[in-house]
Every structure is written in structure tokens, then in C-alpha cells.
C-alpha positions as CSV (number, residue, x, y, z in Angstrom):
1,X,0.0,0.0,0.0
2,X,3.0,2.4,0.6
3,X,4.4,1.9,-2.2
4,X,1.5,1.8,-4.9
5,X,1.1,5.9,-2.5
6,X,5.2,6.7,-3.1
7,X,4.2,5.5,-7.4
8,X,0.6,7.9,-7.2
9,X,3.0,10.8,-5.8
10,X,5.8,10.5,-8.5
11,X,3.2,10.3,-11.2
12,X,1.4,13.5,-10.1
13,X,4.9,15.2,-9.4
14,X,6.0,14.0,-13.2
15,X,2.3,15.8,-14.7
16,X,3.3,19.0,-12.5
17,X,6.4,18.8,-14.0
18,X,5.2,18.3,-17.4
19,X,2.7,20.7,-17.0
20,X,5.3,23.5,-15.5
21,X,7.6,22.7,-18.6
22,X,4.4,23.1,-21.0
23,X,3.8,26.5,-19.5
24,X,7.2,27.9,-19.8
25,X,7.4,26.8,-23.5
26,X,4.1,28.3,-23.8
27,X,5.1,31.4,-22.5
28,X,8.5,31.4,-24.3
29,X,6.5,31.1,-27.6
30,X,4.2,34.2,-26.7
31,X,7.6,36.2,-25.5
32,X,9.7,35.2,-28.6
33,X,6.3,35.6,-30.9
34,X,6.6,39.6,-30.0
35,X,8.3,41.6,-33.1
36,X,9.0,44.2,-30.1
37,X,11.9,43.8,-27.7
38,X,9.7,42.5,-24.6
39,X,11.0,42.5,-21.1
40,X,9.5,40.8,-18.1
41,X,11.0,43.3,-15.1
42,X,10.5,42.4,-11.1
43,X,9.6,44.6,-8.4
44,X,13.2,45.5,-7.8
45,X,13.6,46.4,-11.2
46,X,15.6,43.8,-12.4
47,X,15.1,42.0,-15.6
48,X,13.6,38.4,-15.8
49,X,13.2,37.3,-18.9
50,X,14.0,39.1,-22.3
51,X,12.8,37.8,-25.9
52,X,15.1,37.9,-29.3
53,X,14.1,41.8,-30.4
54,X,15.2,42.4,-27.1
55,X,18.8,41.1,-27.4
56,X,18.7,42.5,-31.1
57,X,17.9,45.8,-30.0
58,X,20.6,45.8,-27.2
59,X,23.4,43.7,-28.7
60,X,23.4,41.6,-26.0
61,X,22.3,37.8,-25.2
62,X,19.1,36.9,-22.8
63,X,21.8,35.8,-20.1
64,X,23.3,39.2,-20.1
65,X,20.1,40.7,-20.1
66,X,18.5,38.8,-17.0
67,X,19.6,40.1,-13.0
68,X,20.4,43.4,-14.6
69,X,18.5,46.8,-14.3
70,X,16.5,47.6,-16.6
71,X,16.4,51.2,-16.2
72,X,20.6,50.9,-17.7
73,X,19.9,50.1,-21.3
74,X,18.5,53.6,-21.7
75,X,19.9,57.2,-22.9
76,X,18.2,58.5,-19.0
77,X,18.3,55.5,-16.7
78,X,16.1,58.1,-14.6
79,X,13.4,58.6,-16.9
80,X,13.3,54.7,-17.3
81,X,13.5,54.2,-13.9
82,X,10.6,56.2,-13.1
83,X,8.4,54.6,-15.6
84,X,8.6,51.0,-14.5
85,X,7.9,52.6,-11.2
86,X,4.9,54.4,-12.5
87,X,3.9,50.7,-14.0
88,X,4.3,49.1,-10.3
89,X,3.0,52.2,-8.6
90,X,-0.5,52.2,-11.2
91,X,-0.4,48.7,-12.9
92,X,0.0,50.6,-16.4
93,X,1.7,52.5,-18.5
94,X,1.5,53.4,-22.5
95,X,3.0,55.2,-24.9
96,X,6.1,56.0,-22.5
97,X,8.7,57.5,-25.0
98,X,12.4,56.5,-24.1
99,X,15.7,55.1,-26.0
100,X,17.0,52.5,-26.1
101,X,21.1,52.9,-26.2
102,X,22.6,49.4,-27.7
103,X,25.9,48.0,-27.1
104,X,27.9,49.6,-29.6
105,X,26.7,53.3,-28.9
106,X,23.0,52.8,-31.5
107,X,20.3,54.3,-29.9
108,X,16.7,53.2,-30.7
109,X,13.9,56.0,-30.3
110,X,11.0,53.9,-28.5
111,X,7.4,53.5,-27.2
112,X,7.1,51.5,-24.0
113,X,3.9,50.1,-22.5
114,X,4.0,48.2,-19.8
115,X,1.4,46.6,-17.5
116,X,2.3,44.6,-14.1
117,X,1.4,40.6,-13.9
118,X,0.2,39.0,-10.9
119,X,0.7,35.4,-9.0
120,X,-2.3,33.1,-8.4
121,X,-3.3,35.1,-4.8
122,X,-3.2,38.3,-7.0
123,X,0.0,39.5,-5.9
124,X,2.4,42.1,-7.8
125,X,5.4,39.7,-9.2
126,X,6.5,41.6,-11.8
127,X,6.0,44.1,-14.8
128,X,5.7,43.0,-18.3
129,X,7.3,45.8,-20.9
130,X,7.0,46.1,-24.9
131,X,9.1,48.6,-27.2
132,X,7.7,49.8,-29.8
133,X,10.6,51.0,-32.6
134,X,9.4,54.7,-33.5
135,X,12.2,55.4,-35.8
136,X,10.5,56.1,-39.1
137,X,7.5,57.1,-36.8
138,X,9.9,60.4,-35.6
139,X,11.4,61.0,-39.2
140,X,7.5,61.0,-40.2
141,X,6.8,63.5,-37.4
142,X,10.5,65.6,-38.2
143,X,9.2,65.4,-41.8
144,X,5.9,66.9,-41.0
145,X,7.4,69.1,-39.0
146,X,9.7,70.4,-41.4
147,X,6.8,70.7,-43.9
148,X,4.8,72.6,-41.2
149,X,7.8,74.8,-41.0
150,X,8.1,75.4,-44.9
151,X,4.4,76.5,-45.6
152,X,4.6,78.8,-42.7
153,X,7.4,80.0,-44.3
154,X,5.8,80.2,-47.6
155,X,3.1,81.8,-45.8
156,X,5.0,84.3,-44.2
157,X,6.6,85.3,-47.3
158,X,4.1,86.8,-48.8
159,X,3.2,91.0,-48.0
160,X,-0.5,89.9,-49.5
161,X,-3.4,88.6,-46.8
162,X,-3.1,84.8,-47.0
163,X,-6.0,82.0,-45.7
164,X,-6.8,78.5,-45.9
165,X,-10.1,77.8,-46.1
166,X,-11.8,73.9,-45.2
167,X,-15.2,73.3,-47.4
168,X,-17.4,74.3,-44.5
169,X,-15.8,78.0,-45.3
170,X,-14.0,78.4,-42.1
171,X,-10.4,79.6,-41.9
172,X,-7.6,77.2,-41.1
173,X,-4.7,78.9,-41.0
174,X,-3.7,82.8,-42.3
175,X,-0.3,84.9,-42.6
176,X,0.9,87.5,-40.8
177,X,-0.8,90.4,-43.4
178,X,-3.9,88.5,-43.1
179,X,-3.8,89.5,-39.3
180,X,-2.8,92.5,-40.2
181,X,-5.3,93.8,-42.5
182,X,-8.5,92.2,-39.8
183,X,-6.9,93.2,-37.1
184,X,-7.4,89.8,-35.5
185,X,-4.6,87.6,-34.5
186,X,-4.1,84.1,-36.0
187,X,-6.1,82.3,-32.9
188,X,-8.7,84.7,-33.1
189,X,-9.2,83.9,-37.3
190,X,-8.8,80.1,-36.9
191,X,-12.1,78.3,-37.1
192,X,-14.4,80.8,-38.0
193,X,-16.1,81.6,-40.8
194,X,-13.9,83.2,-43.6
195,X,-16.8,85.2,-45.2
196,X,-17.5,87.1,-42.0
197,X,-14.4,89.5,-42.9
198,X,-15.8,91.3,-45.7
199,X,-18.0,94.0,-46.1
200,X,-20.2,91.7,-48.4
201,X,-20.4,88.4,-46.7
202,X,-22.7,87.0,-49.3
203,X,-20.7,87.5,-52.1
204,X,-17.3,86.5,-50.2
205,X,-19.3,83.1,-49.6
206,X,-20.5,82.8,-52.9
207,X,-16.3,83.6,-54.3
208,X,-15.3,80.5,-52.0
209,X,-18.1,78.3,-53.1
210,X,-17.1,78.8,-56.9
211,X,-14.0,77.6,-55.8
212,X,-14.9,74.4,-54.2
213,X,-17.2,74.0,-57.5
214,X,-14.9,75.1,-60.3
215,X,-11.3,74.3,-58.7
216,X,-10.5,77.9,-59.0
217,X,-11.1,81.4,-59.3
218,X,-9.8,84.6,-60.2
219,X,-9.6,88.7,-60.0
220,X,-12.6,88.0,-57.5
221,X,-13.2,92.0,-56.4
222,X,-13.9,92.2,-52.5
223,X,-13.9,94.3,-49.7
224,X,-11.7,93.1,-46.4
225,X,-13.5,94.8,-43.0
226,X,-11.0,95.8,-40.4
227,X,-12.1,95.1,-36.7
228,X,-11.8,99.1,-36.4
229,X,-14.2,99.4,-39.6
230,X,-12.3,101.0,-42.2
231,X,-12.2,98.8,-45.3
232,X,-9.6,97.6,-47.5
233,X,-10.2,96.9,-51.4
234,X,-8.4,93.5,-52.6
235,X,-9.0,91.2,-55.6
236,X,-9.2,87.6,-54.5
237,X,-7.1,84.5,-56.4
238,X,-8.0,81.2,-55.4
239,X,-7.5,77.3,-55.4
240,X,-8.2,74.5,-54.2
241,X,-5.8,72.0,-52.4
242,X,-5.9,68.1,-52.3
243,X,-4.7,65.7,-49.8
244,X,-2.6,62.2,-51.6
245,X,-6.7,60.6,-52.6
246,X,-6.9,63.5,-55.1
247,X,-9.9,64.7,-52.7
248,X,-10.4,68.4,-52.0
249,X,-9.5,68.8,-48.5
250,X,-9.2,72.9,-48.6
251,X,-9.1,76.1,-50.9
252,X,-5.8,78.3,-50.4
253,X,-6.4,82.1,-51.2
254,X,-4.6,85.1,-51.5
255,X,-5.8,88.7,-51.4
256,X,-3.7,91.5,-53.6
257,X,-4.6,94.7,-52.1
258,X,-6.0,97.4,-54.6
259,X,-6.0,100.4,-52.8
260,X,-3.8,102.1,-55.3
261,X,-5.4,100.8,-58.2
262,X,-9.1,101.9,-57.1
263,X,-7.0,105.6,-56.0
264,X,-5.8,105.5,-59.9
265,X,-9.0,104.6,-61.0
266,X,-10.4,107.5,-59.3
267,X,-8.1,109.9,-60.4
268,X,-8.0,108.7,-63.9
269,X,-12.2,109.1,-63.9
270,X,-11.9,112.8,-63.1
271,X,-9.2,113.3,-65.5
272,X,-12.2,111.1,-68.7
273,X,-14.7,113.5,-67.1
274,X,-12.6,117.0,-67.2
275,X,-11.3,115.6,-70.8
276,X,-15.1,114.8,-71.7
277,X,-16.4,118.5,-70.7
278,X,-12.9,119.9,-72.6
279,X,-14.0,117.9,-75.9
280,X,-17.7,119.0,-75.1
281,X,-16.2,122.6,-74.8
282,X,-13.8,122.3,-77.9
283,X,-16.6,120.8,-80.0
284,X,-18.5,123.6,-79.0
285,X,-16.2,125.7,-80.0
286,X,-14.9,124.2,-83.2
287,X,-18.5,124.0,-84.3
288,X,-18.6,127.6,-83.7
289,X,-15.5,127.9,-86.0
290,X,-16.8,125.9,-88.6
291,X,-20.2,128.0,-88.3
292,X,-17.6,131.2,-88.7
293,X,-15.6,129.7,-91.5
294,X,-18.9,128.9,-93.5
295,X,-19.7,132.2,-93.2
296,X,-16.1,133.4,-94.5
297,X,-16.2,131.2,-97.0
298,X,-19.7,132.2,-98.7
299,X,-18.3,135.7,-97.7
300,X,-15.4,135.1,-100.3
301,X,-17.4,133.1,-102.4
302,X,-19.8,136.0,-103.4
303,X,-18.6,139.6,-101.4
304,X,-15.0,138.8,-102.8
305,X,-15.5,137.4,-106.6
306,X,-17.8,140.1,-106.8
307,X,-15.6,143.1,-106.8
308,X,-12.8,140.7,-108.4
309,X,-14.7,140.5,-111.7
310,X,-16.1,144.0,-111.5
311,X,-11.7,144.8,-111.7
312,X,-11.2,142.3,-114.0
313,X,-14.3,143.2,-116.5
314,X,-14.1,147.1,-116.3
315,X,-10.1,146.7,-117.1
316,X,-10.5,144.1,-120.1
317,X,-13.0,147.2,-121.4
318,X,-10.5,149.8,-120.9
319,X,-7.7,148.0,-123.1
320,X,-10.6,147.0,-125.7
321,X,-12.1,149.7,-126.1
322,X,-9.5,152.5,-125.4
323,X,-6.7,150.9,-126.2
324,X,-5.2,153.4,-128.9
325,X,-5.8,155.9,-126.7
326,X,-4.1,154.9,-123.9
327,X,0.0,155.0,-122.9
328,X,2.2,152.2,-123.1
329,X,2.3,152.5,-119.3
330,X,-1.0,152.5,-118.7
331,X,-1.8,149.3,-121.0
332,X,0.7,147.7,-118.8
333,X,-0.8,148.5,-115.8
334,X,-4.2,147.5,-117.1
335,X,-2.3,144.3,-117.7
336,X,-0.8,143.7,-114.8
337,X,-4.4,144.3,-112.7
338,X,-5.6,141.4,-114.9
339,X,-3.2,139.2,-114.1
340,X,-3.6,140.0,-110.0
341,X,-7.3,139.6,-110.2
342,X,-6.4,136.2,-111.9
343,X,-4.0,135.2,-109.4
344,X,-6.5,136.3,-107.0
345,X,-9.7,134.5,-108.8
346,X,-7.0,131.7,-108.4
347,X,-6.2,131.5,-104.7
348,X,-9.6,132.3,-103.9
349,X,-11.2,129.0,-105.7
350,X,-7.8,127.2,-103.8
351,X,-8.8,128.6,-100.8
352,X,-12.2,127.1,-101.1
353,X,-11.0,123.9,-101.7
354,X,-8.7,123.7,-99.6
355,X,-11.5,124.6,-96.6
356,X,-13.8,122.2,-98.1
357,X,-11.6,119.3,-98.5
358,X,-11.0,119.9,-94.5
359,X,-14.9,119.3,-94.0
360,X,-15.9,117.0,-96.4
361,X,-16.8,113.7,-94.8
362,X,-14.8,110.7,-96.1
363,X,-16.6,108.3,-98.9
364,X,-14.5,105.1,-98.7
365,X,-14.7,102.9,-101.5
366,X,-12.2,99.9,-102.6
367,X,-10.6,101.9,-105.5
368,X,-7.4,101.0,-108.2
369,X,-5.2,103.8,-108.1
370,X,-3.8,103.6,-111.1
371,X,-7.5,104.9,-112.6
372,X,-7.4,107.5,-110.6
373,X,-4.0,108.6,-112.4
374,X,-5.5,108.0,-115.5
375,X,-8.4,110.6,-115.1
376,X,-5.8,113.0,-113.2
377,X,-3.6,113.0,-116.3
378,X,-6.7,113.2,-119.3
379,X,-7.4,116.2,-117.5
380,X,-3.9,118.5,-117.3
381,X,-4.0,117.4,-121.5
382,X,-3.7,121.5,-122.0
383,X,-1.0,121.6,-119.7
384,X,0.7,118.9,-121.9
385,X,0.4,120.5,-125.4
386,X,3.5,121.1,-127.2
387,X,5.9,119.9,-124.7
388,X,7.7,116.1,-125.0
389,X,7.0,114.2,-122.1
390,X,8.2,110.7,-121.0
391,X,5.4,109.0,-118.5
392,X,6.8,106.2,-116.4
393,X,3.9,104.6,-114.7
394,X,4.6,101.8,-112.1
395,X,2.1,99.3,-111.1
396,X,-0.1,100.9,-108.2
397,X,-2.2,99.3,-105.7
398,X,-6.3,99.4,-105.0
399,X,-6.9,100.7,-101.8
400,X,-9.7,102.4,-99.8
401,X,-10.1,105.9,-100.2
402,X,-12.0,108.7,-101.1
403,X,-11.6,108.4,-104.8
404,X,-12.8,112.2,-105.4
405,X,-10.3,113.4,-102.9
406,X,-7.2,111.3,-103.9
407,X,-7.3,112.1,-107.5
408,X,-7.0,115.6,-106.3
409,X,-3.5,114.8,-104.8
410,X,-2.7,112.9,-107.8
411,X,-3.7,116.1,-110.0
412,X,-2.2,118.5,-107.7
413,X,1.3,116.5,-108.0
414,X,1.4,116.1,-111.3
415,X,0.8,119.4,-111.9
416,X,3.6,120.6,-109.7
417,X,5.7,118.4,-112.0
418,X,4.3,119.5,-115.1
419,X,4.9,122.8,-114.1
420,X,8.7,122.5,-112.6
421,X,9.8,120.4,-115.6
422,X,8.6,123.3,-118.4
423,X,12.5,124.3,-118.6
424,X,13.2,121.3,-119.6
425,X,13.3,120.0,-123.1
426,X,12.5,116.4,-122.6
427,X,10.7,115.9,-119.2
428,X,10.4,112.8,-117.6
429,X,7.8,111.8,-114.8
430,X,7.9,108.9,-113.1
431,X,4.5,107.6,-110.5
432,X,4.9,104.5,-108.9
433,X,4.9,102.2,-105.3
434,X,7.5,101.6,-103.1
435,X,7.7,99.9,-99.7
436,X,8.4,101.5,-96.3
437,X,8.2,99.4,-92.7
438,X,6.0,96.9,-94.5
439,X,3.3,99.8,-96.0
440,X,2.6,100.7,-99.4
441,X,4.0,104.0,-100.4
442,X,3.5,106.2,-103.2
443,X,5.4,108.6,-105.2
444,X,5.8,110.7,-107.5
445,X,8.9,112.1,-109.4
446,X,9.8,114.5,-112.1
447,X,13.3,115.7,-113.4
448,X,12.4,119.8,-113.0
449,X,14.1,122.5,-111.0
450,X,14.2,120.8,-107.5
451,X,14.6,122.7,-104.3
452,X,16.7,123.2,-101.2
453,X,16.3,120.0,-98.6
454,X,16.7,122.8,-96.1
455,X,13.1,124.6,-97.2
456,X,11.7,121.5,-97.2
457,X,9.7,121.9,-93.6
458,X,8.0,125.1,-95.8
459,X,6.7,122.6,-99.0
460,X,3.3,121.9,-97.2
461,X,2.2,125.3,-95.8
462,X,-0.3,127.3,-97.2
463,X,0.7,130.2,-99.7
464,X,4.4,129.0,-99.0
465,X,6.5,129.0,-102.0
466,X,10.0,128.4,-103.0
467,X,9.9,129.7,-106.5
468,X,9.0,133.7,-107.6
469,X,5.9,133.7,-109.2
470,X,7.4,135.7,-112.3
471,X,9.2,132.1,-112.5
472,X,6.3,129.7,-111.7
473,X,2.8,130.3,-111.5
474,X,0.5,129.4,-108.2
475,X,-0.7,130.1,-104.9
476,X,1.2,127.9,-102.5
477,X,-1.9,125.7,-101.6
478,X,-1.8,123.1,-104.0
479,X,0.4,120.9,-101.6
480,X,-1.1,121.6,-98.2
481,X,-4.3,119.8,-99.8
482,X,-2.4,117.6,-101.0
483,X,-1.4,116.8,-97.0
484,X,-4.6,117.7,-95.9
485,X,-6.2,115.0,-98.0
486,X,-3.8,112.4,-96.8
487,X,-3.8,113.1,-93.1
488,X,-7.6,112.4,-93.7
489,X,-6.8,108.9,-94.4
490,X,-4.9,108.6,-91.9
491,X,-1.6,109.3,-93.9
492,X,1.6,111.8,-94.4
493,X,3.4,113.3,-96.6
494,X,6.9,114.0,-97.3
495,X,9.7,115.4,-100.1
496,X,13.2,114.8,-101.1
497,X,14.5,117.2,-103.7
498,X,17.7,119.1,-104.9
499,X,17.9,121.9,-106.9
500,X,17.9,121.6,-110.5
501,X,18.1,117.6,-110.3
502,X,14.3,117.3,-109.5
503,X,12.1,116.4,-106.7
504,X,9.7,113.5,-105.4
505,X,6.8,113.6,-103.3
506,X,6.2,110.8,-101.1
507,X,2.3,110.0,-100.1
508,X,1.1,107.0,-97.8
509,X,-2.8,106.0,-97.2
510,X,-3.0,104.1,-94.2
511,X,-7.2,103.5,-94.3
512,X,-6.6,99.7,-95.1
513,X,-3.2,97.7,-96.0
514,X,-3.1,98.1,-99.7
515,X,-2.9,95.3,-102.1
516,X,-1.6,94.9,-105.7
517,X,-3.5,96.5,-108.5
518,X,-3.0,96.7,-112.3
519,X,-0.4,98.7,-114.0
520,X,-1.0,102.0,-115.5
521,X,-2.7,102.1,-119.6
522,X,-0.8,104.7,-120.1
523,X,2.2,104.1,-123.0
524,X,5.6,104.9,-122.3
525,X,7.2,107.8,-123.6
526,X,5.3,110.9,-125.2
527,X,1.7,111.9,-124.2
């Protein structure tokens, strides 16, 4: 009977045994099963058991480890110290930063939480501890950080108002102008609502709206309210922001104050309205000109040729009728009062023109120039008679014009040349096109007495001349309509001469960008 008691009692010993060895592989399994470094830690802080991350992440073995104090394997054995204390003290712990300094000097940024274990009457025996490797956790967070840093800087940088706005409209972050121009500081703008800044709420809401709808906006006119109540014009530029989904977590906006601009504006509307009262005052008053000059000019029309003809008819009957009777002198002086009333029949109808052509109202039409040259040249056939003439005629262009008005120039130029080539015994005159800056250009030359290039500013005036009229007939109008019928169409004029080697006269009509026309009928050589 003893002995079948002494085999019972070695059996149950061998199951505890067995059992107790089960256990600890069990809990080896759990420890070692932990990718953290896992320590088991007793009351008097000394390590009891240690798994492989554990001797990984101290570079030494489990047998090192164990019957050492834990609080040594850290960068401040205090702060560890005081956390396993803190574990014993409250049965918990988490999230405890420390580091972990390995063997060789490597030090592991961790995480500890810890919790205490307890025996089967429920007594304290000991702490359990996990690390958590933070590593990439803290270059995430120095990342951020660093980030963070940058758009405040980018922020900062800028002298305009800056905000971020979430889609609920309210402001998550601003600059140091936007505080400015409120009057609010950053913690006062956070978190409310961005449209309550403006002196027209409504349509500030309705700006940042677009953006969430549209993606973006642009030159969006507002006015920002200080918190003292003055206001501060600003045109608004906005975007929206995404996070790394592609969803629209924000809109960023910046504010470029127009203070200046809306002063300009300002300034530059008085200036259109004291322009628009001059013009109303000049048109006024060139109407009243015009008014005046009608008036001279049917004045001269009939008060002037009146008298004119009355000299010119009563002195034809003197030399008809009393010829025989009269002195050589006086014959000549009847003669020479002809010849003024002529010259002044002459200027008279220039004159006329030349007012009219300043009045008459443009009457565009597509039109070849060379038949315009043509009809100028079938009419100054008197002029021609008797003389040898060589025509050159270029190919000329069509262009819009006032086809009445530009075969006056035409006339009035080829007169000139008719009349400064009469000393000559062959005279040549050459019309034709030439380019200048990319425009059609017009001219026309002759081989006649020239001038001076220094009297040249004088060509254009009205009643200049450069020739005595004893030498050359005329009035000196002839080519100040010439100009005045190009500046009309938006041209100019201009000369190159040299005495006795002939002169040219350069004309330009910039209406429309001419375009190649027909050459001239007209044969070479005599007309």
C-alpha cells in the first residue's frame, strides 16, 4: 500500500512537471512571438526574462540581459526608472517615450507600455514591458514638421493677406498680413467663418463656393473689413488643395490689395470726365468755327468774286475799247491788274478747296489707283500741249479711299511736275509704289528744278513758296491739300528734292493695307 502511494506521488509530481515545462514553453513562444523587444521586469527592477528583439535591439544575449536593471539600457536611466515605477505604482503605463542605447553606442527611439502581472493570490510579481521601434515614426513626425515649417514660411513670405479655407468655409490657417489687414490675431481667425471678414459676406461666400465647384477662381473684387471698420479693397485669387486621394480637403487664397489701383482709377475718372467737358467745350467751340468759317467762306465766295470780276471786266474794257488811246504804261498797268485779279480769282477757288476738303466727310470705297492717275492725267492734256513728255507709270495698288479726294492729290502733284519740268526740253515723270516698314507707299517724281532740302519743312504750308511767281505760276496751296487730303486717311506726306536735279513727293494712305493692282494704260514715252 506504501508503495502503490510513493508511485501515485511520483506520477502526479511527473504531470506537474510536465505541466510546468508546457507553461514555460508556452510562454517562451508568446515572449519570442513579440516583433517588439519584450522584457519581463520584477519589483526591484531587475530583468527576468527578455525575448530575441530584445537582445537584437541591445546587442546583448538573454543571459546578459537577465539580473540586470533595466532602467541601464537607456539614454536616461532616470526617466526609465521612473516609468517602471509608475507601471508598479499604477499597474499601467503606455506610450512612454524612451531610448533605447545598444551596445555599440545605436540608440533606438521607442514607445514603452507596460502593465504589471500578478501570482495566483493576486500579488504584484512583476511588470511586463513592450518597445515599440518609433524610428520612421519620428522621421515622419521631423518630416511633417519640417513641412509645417516650410508652408509657414511660404506663408509668411508673402506682403498679400493669405488663408486657408476647409469646405465648410472656415479659416484654417492665415499669414501675418492677413492679421494685419483684420486686425485679429491668427487664434482669433482660426475656425471661423472666412466670409464674416468682408464688407459683403454674401458675395465672399459665394467667391469660395465657386472655388470648391470650379477648382479655382480669379480677379474675384472684395472688400476686407478691419475690426476698427475702415475697409480695404483687394482682388481675391484662389485654389483649391488636395490631400494624396486627389480629394479636396481645402481652398488656399490670397488677397492683392487694390488700394492704389481703385486711387488710380479715381483719379483717372476725373481726368475722362474733365477731358469729356474739354472735348464738349472744344466741339462747342470748333462747331462755332466751322459756323464762322462757312460764313467766311460764302463771304469770299460771293462779297470777294464780286468786286474781283467787276476789276477784271471794267479793265478788259479799258484795253478794248480805249486801247489806242491809252500810254504804253497804262496798258501795262491794265495788264498787270488782270493778271492779280487772276492770281486772285485763283487762290480764292484754292482757298475754297482747300476749306472744303478739311470738312468734307470721307466716302470710302475699294478703289485701283492707277485709274485714278489715269483721269488725273486726261485732265492736265492742255497743260501737256506742245511739250515732249516721258510718263513712267509703275504698277499701283487698290486701296480704300476717297476716290474724289485722292485724284486731287494725284492732279495737284502732277501738276507741280508739269509745271517744274517746263525748262526742260524732254521731261520725264515717273509715279509709282514703293515699300516703307512693310506699307505701301506712293510717289511721284519729275526731273524739273528741284529745291533746297533745307526749305523742305516750308513745302506743305499754305501760300508757302519756294519759286517767284514771275518764275512759276500758283498760290502755294496746291500741296497743303495735297497733306490735308492724306492726313484724312490717316496718312503723311513727305519730299526729297535738290535743286535743278528734280524732286519727289512721297504720299502714304493708311485706311486699309493696300494690295496689288494693275499697272497704269498709259504708253511709255510721249503723251
Amino acid at each position: 500500500m506504501k508503495e502503490e502511494t510513493t508511485s501515485t506521488h511520483t506520477i502526479e509530481r511527473h504531470l506537474a512537471d510536465e505541466a510546468a515545462r508546457q507553461t514555460g514553453v508556452y510562454n517562451r513562444s508568446l515572449i519570442e512571438a513579440s516583433l517588439d523587444p519584450l522584457f519581463t521586469i520584477a519589483p526591484n527592477g531587475k530583468i527576468t526574462d527578455v525575448n530575441n528583439a530584445a537582445e537584437k535591439v541591445t546587442g546583448l544575449s538573454r543571459e546578459q540581459l537577465i539580473g540586470t536593471d533595466f532602467a541601464d539600457y537607456f539614454t536616461d536611466p532616470g526617466r526609465a526608472r521612473a516609468g517602471y515605477e509608475q507601471v508598479f505604482r499604477e499597474g499601467l503605463v503606455q506610450d512612454y517615450g524612451l531610448e533605447i542605447r545598444r551596445c555599440d553606442g545605436h540608440v533606438t527611439p521607442v514607445l514603452y507600455s507596460a502593465a504589471v502581472y500578478r501570482d495566483d493570490a493576486g500579488q504584484v510579481i512583476g511588470v511586463c514591458a513592450t518597445a515599440r521601434d518609433v524610428t520612421e515614426l519620428k522621421r515622419a513626425v521631423e518630416a511633417v514638421r519640417r513641412a509645417s515649417a516650410y508652408n509657414r514660411s511660404l506663408l509668411e513670405a508673402s506682403l498679400d493677406p493669405l488663408l486657408t479655407i476647409n469646405p465648410d468655409g472656415k479659416i484654417t490657417d492665415v499669414n501675418k498680413a492677413a492679421e494685419k489687414v483684420t486686425g485679429l490675431s491668427r487664434q482669433q481667425l482660426m475656425g471661423t467663418d472666412f466670409a464674416d471678414y468682408f464688407s459683403d459676406p454674401g458675395k465672399a461666400r459665394a467667391g469660395y463656393e465657386q472655388v470648391f465647384r470650379e477648382g479655382l477662381i480669379k480677379d474675384y473684387e472684395l472688400e476686407i473689413r478691419h475690426r476698427d471698420g475702415y475697409v480695404t479693397p483687394v482682388l481675391y485669387n484662389a485654389a483649391v488643395y488636395r490631400d494624396e486621394a486627389g480629394e479636396v480637403i481645402g481652398v488656399f487664397a490670397a488677397a492683392r490689395h487694390i488700394s492704389e489701383r481703385k486711387r488710380a482709377e479715381e483719379v483717372i475718372r476725373k481726368l475722362n470726365q474733365e477731358i469729356d467737358e474739354r472735348v464738349r467745350r472744344h466741339t462747342a467751340e470748333l462747331e462755332a468755327t466751322n459756323k464762322n468759317l462757312e460764313a467766311f467762306t460764302y463771304s469770299v465766295s460771293h462779297d470777294l468774286r464780286s468786286p474781283l470780276r467787276h476789276i477784271d471786266g471794267f479793265s478788259k474794257l479799258l484795253l478794248e475799247e480805249y486801247s489806242v488811246d491809252l500810254p504804253e504804261d497804262a496798258r501795262r498797268y491794265l495788264s498787270r491788274i488782270r493778271d492779280g485779279t487772276r492770281r486772285m480769282g485763283m487762290m480764292v477757288d484754292d482757298l475754297l478747296n482747300l476749306t472744303r476738303v478739311g470738312r468734307k466727310e470721307l466716302s470710302m470705297q475699294l478703289t485701283g489707283l492707277s485709274s485714278l492717275l489715269e483721269e488725273a492725267i486726261r485732265d492736265l492734256k492742255p497743260e501737256m500741249a506742245g511739250r515732249e513728255i516721258e510718263w513712267r507709270i509703275g504698277k499701283l495698288p487698290f486701296v480704300e479711299c476717297d476716290p474724289a479726294l485722292v485724284k486731287q492729290v494725284f492732279a495737284n502733284l502732277l501738276s507741280n511736275a508739269l509745271k517744274f519740268t517746263r525748262l526742260r526740253e524732254r521731261a520725264v515723270i515717273e509715279v509709282g509704289e514703293t515699300r516703307q516698314d512693310g506699307r505701301a507707299v506712293i510717289f511721284v517724281r519729275d526731273n524739273g528744278v528741284g529745291f533746297s532740302m533745307k526749305y523742305v519743312d516750308k513745302l506743305f504750308g499754305v501760300f508757302q513758296r519756294l519759286h517767284r511767281p514771275e518764275d512759276f505760276e500758283g498760290t502755294g496751296i496746291g500741296l497743303a491739300t495735297v497733306q490735308r487730303i492724306v492726313h484724312k486717311h490717316g496718312g503723311r506726306t513727305w519730299a526729297e528734292g535738290e535743286l535743278n536735279k528734280g524732286a519727289t513727293f512721297y504720299f502714304t494712305l493708311e485706311a486699309v493695307e493696300s494690295r496689288p493692282g494693275e499697272s497704269n494704260s498709259l504708253p511709255r514715252g510721249a503723251a
